[in-house]
N, C-alpha and C positions, 0 to 999 in steps of 0.2 A: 578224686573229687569230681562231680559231675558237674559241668557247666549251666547254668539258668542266663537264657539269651533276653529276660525281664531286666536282671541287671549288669550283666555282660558289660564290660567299658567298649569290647569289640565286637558287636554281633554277629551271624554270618548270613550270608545268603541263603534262604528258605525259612530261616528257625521262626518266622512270623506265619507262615505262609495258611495255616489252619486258622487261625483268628481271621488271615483275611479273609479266609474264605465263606465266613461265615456275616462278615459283612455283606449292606446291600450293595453291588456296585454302582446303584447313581450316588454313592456317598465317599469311592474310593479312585484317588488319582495318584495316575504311576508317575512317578518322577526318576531322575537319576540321580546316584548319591553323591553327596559332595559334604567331603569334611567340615563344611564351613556351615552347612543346614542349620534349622532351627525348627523350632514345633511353632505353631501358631494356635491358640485355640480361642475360638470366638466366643461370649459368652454375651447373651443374650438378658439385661436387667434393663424390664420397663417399670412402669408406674412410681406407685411411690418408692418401690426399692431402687430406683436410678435416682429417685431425687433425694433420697439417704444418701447412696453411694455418692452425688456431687458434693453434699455440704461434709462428707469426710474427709472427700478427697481435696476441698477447698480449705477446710480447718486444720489438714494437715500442711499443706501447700504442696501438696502433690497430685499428680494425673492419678483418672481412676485404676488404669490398668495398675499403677502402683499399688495400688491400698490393693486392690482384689487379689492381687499376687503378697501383700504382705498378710492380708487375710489367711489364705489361703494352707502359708509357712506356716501362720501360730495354730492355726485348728489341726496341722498335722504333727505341729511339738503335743499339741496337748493330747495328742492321742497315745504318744511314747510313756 
């Protein structure tokens, strides 16, 4: 059975290395790995879709990163 380093639990050194290179580099920063990492991804909502996303995240009593990440979950259940 062939390995897919997408969802590998251990991936290895290189298996990324053609995606990155097809990145621009002012977009791409080398770090060194550490089992304890995490992804970070910025997500950018102005106008009125930030001032939705406050009175949701306010009528829930949660932070917006919550809601966008509980978002996030249900739009990819509902794609199963």
């Amino acid at each position: 059975m062939s390995r897919d380093p997408w969802t590998d639990p251990d991936p290895n050194s290189g298996d990324f290395d053609a995606e990155l290179q097809k990145l621009d580099p002012r977009y791409v920063e080398h770090q060194q790995g550490s089992p304890d990492g995490r992804l970070l991804v910025l997500v950018g909502v102005e106008g009125e879709d930030a001032r939705r996303l406050e009175r949701i995240a306010e009528a829930r009593g949660k932070a917006a990163a919550d809601v966008v990440a509980e978002l996030l979950r249900d739009a990819e259940r509902s794609l199963a």
